[in-house]
C-alpha positions as CSV (number, residue, x, y, z in Angstrom):
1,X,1.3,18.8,-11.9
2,X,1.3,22.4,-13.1
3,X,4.7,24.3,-14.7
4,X,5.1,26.3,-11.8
5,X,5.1,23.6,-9.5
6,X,8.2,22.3,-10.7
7,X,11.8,22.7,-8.5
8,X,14.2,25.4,-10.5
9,X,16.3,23.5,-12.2
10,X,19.7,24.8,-13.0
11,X,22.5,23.3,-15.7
12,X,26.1,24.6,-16.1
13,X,26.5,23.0,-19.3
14,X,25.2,24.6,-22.7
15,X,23.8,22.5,-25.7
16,X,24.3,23.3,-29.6
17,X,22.0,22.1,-31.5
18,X,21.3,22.6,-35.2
19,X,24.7,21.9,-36.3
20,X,23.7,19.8,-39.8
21,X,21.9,22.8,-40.8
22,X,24.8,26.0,-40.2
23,X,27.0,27.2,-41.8
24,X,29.2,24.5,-41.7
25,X,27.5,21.6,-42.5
26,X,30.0,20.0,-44.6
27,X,32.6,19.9,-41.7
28,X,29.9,19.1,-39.6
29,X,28.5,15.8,-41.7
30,X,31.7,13.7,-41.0
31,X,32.2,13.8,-37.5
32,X,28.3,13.1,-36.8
33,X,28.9,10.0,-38.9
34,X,31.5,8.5,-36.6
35,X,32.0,8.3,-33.1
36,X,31.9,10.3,-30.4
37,X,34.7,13.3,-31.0
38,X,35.8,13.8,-26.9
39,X,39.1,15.2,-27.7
40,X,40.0,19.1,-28.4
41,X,42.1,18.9,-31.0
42,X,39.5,16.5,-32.9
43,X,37.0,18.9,-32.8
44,X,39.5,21.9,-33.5
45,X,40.4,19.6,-36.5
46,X,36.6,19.4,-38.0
47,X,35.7,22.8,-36.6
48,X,38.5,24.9,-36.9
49,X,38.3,26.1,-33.1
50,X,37.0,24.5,-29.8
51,X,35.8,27.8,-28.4
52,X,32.5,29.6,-29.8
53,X,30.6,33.1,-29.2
54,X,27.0,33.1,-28.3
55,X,25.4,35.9,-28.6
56,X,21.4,36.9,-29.8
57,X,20.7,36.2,-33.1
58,X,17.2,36.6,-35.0
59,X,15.1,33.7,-36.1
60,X,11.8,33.7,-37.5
61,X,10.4,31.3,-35.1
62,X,12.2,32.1,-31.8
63,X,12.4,35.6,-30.2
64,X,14.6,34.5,-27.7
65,X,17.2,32.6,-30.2
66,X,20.8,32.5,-29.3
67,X,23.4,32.0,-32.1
68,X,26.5,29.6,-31.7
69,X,29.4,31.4,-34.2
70,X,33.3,30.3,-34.5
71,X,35.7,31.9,-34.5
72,X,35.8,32.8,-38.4
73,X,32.3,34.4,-37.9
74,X,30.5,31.3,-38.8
75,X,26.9,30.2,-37.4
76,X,27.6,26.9,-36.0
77,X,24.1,26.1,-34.9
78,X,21.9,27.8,-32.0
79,X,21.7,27.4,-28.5
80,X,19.4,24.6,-27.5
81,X,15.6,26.3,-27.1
82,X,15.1,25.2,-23.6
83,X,17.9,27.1,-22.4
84,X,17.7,30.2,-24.8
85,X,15.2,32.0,-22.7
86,X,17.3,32.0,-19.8
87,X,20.7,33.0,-21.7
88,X,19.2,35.6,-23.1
89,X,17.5,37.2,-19.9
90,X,21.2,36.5,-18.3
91,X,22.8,38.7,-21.0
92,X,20.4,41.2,-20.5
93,X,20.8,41.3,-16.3
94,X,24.6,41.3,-16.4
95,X,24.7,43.6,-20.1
96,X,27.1,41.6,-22.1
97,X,26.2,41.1,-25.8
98,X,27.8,37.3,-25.8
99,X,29.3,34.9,-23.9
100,X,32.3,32.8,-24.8
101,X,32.1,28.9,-24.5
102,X,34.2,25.8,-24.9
103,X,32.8,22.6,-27.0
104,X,33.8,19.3,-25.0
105,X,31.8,17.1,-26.3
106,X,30.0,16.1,-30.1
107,X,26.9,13.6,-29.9
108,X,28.1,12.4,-33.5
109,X,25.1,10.2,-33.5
110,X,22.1,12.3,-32.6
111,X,23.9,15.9,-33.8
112,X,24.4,18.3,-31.2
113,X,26.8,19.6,-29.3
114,X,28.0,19.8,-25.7
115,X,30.1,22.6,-24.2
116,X,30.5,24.5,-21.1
117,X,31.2,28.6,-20.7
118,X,34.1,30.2,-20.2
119,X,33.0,32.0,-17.2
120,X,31.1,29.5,-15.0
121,X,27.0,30.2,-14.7
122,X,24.2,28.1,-14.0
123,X,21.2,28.7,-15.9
124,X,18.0,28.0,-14.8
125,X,15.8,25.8,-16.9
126,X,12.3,27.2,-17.6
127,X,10.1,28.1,-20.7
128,X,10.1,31.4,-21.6
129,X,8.0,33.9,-20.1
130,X,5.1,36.2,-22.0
131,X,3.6,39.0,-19.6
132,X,1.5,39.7,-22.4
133,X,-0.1,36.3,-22.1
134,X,-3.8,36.7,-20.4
135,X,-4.2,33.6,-18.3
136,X,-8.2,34.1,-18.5
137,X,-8.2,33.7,-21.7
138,X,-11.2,31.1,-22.5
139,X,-11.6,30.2,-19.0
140,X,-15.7,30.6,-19.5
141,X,-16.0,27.4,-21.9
142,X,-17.9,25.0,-21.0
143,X,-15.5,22.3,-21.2
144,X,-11.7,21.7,-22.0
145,X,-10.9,18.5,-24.1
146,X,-7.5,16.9,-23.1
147,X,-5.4,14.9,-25.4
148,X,-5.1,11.1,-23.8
149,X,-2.0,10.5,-25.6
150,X,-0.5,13.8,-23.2
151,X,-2.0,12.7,-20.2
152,X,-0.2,9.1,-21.3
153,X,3.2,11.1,-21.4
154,X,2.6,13.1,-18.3
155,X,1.9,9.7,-16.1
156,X,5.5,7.6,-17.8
157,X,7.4,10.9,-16.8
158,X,5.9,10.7,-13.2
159,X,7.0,6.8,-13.2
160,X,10.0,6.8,-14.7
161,X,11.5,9.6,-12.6
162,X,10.6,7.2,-9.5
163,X,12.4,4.8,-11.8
164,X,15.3,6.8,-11.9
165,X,15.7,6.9,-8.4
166,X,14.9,3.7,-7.2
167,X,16.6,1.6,-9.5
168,X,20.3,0.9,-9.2
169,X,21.0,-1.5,-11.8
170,X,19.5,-1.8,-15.6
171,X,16.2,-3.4,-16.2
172,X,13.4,-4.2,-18.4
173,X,11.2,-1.9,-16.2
174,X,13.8,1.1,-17.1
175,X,13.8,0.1,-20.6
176,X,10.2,0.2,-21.2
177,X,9.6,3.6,-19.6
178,X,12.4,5.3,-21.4
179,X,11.1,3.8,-24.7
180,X,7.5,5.0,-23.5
181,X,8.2,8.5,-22.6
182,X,10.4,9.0,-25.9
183,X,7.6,7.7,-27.8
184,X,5.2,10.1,-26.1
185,X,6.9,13.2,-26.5
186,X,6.2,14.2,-29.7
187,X,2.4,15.1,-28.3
188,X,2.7,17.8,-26.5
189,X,3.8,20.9,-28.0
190,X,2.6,23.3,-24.5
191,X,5.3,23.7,-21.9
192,X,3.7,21.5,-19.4
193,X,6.7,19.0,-19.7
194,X,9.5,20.8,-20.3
195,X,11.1,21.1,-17.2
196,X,10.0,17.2,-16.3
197,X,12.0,16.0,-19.9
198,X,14.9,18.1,-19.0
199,X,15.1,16.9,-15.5
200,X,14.9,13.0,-16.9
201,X,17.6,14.3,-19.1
202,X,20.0,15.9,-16.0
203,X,18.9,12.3,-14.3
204,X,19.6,9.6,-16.8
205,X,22.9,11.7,-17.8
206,X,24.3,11.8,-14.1
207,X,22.8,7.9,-13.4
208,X,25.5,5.4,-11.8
209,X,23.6,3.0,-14.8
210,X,25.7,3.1,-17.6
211,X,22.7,2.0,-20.0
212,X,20.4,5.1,-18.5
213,X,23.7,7.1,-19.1
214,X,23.6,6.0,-22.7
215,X,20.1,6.3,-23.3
216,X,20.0,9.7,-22.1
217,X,21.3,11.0,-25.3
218,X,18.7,9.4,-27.0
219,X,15.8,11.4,-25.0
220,X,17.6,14.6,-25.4
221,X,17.6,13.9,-29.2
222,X,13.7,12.9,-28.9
223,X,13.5,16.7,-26.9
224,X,15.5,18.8,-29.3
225,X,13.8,16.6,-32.7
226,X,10.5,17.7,-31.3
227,X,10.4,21.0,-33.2
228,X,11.7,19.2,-36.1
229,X,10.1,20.0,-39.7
230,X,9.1,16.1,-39.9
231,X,7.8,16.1,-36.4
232,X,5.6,19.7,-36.4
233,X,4.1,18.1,-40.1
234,X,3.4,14.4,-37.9
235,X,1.7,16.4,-35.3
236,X,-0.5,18.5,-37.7
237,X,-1.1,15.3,-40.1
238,X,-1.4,13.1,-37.3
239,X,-1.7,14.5,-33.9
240,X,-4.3,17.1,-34.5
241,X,-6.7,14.9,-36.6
242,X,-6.6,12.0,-34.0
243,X,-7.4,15.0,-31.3
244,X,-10.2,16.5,-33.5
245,X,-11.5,12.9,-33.6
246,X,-11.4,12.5,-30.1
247,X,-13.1,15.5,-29.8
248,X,-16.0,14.3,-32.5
249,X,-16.5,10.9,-30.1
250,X,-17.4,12.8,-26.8
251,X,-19.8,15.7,-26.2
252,X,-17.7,18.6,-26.7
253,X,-19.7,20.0,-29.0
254,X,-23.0,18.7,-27.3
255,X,-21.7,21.0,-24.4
256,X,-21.0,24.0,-26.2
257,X,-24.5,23.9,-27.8
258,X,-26.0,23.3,-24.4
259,X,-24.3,26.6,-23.1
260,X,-25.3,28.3,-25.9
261,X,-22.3,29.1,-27.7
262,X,-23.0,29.7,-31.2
263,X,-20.3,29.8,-34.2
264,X,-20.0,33.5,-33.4
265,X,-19.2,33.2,-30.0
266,X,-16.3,30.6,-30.6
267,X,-14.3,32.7,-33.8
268,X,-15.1,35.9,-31.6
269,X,-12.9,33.8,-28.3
270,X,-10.6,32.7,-30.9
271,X,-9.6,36.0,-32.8
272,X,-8.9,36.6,-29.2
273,X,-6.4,33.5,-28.9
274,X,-2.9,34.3,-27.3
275,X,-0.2,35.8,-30.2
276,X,-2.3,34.7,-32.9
277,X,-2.6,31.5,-33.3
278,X,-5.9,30.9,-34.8
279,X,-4.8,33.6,-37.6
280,X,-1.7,31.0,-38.1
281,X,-3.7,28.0,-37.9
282,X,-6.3,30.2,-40.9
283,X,-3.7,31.6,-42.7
284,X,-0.2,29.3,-42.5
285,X,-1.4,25.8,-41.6
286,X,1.6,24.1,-42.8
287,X,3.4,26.3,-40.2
288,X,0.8,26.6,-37.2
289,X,2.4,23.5,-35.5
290,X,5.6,25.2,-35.5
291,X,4.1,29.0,-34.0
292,X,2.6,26.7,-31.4
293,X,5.2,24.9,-30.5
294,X,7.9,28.5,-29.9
295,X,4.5,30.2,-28.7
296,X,5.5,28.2,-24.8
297,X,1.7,28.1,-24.0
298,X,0.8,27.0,-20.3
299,X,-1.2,23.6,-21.0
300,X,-4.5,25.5,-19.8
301,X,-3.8,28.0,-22.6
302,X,-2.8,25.0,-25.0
303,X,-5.9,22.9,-24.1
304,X,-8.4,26.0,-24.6
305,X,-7.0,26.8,-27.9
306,X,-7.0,23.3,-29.1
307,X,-10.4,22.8,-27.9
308,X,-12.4,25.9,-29.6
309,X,-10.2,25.5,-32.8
310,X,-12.1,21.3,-32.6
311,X,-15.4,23.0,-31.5
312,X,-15.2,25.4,-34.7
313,X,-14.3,22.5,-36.9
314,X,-17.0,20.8,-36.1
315,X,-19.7,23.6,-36.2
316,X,-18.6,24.4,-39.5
317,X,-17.6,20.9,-41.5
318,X,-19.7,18.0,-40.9
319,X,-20.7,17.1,-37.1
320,X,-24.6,18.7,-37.3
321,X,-26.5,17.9,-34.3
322,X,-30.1,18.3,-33.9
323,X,-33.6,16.4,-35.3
324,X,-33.0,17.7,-39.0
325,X,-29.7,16.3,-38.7
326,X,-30.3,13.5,-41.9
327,X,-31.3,16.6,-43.9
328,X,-28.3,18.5,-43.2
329,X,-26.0,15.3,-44.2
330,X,-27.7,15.7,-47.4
331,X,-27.2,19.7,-47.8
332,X,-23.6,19.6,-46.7
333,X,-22.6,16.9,-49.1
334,X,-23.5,16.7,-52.6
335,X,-24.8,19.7,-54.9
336,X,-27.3,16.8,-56.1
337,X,-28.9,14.2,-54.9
338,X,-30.9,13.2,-58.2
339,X,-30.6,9.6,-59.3
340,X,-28.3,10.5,-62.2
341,X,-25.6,11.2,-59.9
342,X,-26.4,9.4,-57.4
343,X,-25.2,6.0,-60.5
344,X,-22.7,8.1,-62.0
345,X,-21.2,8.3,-58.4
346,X,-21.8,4.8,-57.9
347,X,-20.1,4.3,-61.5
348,X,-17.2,5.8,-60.8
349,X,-16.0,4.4,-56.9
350,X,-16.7,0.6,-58.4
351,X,-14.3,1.1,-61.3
352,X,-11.4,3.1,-59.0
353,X,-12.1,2.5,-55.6
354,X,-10.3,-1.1,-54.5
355,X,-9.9,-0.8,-50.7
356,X,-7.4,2.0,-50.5
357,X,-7.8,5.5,-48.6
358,X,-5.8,7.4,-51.4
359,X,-8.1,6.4,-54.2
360,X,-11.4,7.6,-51.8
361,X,-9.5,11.0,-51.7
362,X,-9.0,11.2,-55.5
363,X,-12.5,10.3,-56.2
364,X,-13.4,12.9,-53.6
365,X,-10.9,15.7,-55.2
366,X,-12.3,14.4,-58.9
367,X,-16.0,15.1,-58.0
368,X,-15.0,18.3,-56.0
369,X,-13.7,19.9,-58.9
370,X,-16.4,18.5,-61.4
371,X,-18.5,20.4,-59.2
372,X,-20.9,17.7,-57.3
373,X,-19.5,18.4,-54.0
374,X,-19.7,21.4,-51.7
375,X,-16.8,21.2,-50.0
376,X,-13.2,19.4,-50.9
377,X,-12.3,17.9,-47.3
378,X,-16.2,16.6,-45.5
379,X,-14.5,13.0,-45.6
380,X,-16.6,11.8,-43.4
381,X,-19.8,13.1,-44.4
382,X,-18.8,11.8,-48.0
383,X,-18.0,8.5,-46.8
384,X,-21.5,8.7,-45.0
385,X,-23.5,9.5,-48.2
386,X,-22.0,6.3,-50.1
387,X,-22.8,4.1,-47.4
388,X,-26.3,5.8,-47.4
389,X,-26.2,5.0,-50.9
390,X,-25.0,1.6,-50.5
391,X,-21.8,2.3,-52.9
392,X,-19.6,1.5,-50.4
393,X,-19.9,-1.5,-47.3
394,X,-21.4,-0.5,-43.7
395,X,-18.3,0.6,-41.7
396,X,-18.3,0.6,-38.0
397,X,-17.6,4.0,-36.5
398,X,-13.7,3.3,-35.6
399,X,-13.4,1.8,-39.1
400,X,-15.0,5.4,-40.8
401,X,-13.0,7.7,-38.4
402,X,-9.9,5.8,-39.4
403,X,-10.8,5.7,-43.3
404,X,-11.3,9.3,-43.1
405,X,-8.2,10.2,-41.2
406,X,-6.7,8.3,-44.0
407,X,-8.3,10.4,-46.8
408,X,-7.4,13.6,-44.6
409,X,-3.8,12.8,-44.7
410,X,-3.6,12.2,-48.7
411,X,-5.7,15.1,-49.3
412,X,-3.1,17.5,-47.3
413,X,-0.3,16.2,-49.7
414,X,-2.1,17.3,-52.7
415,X,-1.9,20.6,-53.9
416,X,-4.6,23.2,-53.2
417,X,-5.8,23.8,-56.9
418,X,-7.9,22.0,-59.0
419,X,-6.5,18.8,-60.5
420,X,-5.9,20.2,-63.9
421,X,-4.0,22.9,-62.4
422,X,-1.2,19.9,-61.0
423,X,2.5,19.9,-62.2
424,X,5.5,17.7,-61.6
425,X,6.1,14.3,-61.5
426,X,5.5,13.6,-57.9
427,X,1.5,14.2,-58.6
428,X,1.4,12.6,-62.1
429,X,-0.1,9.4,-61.3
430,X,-2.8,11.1,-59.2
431,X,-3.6,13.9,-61.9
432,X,-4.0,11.0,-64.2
433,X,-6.3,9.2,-62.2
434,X,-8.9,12.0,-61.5
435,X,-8.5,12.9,-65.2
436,X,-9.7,9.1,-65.7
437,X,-12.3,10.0,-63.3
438,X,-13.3,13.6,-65.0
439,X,-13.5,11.3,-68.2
440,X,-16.0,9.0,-66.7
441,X,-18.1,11.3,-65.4
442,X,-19.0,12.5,-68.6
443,X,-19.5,16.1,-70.6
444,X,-23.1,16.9,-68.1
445,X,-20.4,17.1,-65.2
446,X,-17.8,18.8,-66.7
447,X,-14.6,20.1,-64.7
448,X,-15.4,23.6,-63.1
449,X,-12.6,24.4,-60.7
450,X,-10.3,27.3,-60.9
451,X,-7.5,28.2,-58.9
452,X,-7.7,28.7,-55.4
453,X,-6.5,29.2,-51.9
454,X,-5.8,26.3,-50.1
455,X,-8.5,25.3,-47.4
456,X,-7.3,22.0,-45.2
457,X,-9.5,20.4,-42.8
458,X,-9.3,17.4,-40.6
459,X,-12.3,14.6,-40.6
């Protein structure tokens, strides 16, 4: 089911979120600590006031963002994102620069805030709207690879809402579907769900079953948490790479060839992409999770942009197709093949490679920046080229895809430069290692990496 399909749906209650990380934190910490605060007074006692001002407030992430303030000119938290959009459109129809609201209610256990406005209004529910977006954008690929683990959450939605309203007593059924679409959530970052969660939400909150009642706190935690900084780095770290994966197990790429679509054509669509996302995923990776996320992309946009940003990784890291694909393994690998470092490589993963992903990476960072590899991040093509050399066991496909995911994930908590160039106790350990490793290697591979911009990839 598409966005627009969707019934309106309309709330008359307005939800703070953010509160742990205002301007009042301290006040803040106490009461989220305890139980529910339902009374005024409590929550005039922690906040100093009950009644709050929204009003549009700038944020680097949300052009639509709507500050909560107290009444001492504080920033309290911001209105919750799903309902920003809409406040701020009303302010603009009816030309009021904020609107006054009550707080009648403090989730102490999942941190945010309920309250209602002063002047009763019913906002609509509905991701914000770009007219700028260009719906064809990418609509002549030649195929669009979905993420299972969305189509997963779009399917428990669809059952649990059937749940919802069939079900007049608490059950195992109920249980297992909450837990699932909570779990699910986190996947999605395009606005395909968002009116579906917040409609579980309104339905669990206004069930005649208590335990849906009190559950429904928890999946409007696992809503607002999605943008989270933990959450947008899970989705990059995690997420992405088990997409790109996906991607590198069907014939994606195959297709793309087949249709003729060189490496030009696919950065040519993507420098087209909608509000820049491929120049965020180039230039502020750490970030482009986040850009994606407040970017509200329609799932066809969402899937297109996913898809030619895993067709581009794989035309330019280590998926080669074609007859002479052995010989461009052995190009895109190692600087050398000789014999010499084929047993100095050999030398070095027997002495510090015992069965762990995070040693792999270090041996792979070590002979990066001792000059023997091309590139820092070709995991897999690296762990391909010790198996070819027999310095490592025969691994099944699933067992290399998951060993390199593995390697992925350490490398993107390293830091971009060379090892030498590490500071800080939190990479000691690992700048000793590959210092070990430098060691070994010898003066006839000596360390020849300077300081650079950081490059992540995914294998």
């Amino acid at each position: 089911m598409k966005e627009n399909e969707l019934k309106e749906l309309v709330m008359d209650e307005l939800i703070i979120t953010g509160g742990r990380h205002g301007d009042m934190p301290d006040c803040l910490t106490a009461p989220f600590a305890e139980g529910d605060l339902v009374n005024a007074d409590d929550i005039r006692s922690r906040i100093g006031c009950e009644i709050v001002y929204l009003k549009r407030t700038h944020n680097d992430h949300d052009q639509y963002a709507i500050g909560v303030y107290t009444s001492s000119k504080k920033r309290l938290g911001f209105l919750w994102v799903n309902q920003s959009y809409a406040m701020y459109e009303w302010m603009l129809s009816h030309k009021v620069e904020r609107v006054r609201a009550r707080i009648c209610r403090v989730s102490t256990r999942y941190g945010f805030m309920i309250s209602k406005p002063l002047t009763p209004m019913k906002l609509t529910i509905r991701p914000s709207e770009n007219v700028f977006l260009n719906m064809d954008w990418g609509m002549n690929v030649p195929k669009v690879q979905h993420c299972r683990m969305v189509d997963e959450l779009n399917i428990s939605m669809m059952m649990l809402e059937d749940a919802l309203a069939e079900n007049d007593a608490w059950n195992e059924d109920l249980k297992m579907l909450i837990e699932d679409v909570i779990e699910h959530l986190p996947y999605d970052l395009s606005t395909l769900n968002v009116i579906r969660s917040v409609r579980l939400y309104v339905m669990m909150k206004d069930s005649k079953i208590r335990e849906v009642r009190h559950e429904s706190d928890r999946l409007l935690y696992a809503i607002i948490h999605r943008g989270s900084p933990e959450k947008m780095s899970w989705w990059l770290n995690s997420c992405l790479t088990q997409y790109f994966n996906e991607a590198r197990e069907g014939s994606l790429l195959r297709m793309f060839e087949c249709a003729n679509f060189r490496l030009e054509q696919v950065e040519e669509l993507l420098h087209q992409a909608p509000l820049q996302l491929y120049h965020y995923y180039l230039g502020d990776k750490d970030h482009f999770a986040t850009h994606l996320l407040y970017s509200s992309l329609p799932y066809e946009l969402y899937a297109r942009l996913l898809t030619l940003i895993a067709v581009w990784e794989m035309m330019t890291q280590d998926q080669p197709h074609g007859s002479n694909k052995a010989q461009k393994d052995k190009d895109d690998c190692f600087r050398n093949t000789s014999e010499f470092v084929r047993q100095k490589v050999k030398s070095v993963v027997n002495g510090y490679y015992h069965g762990a992903h995070t040693e792999l990476a270090l041996i792979e960072v070590a002979l990066y920046d001792h000059g023997q590899l091309l590139r820092r991040n070709a995991h897999t093509l690296f762990l391909r080229k010790l198996m070819d050399w027999d310095i490592i066991d025969q691994m099944t496909d699933k067992d290399l895809k998951k060993l390199a995911s593995g390697m992925a994930y350490k490398m993107h908590t390293l830091p971009a430069e060379g090892y030498m160039e590490w500071v800080g106790s939190v990479h000691e350990n690992d700048k000793e290692t590959c210092t070990d490793i430098g060691k070994d290697l010898g003066p006839t591979m000596p360390y020849k990496r300077k300081k650079e911009a950081r490059a992540d990839s995914f294998s």
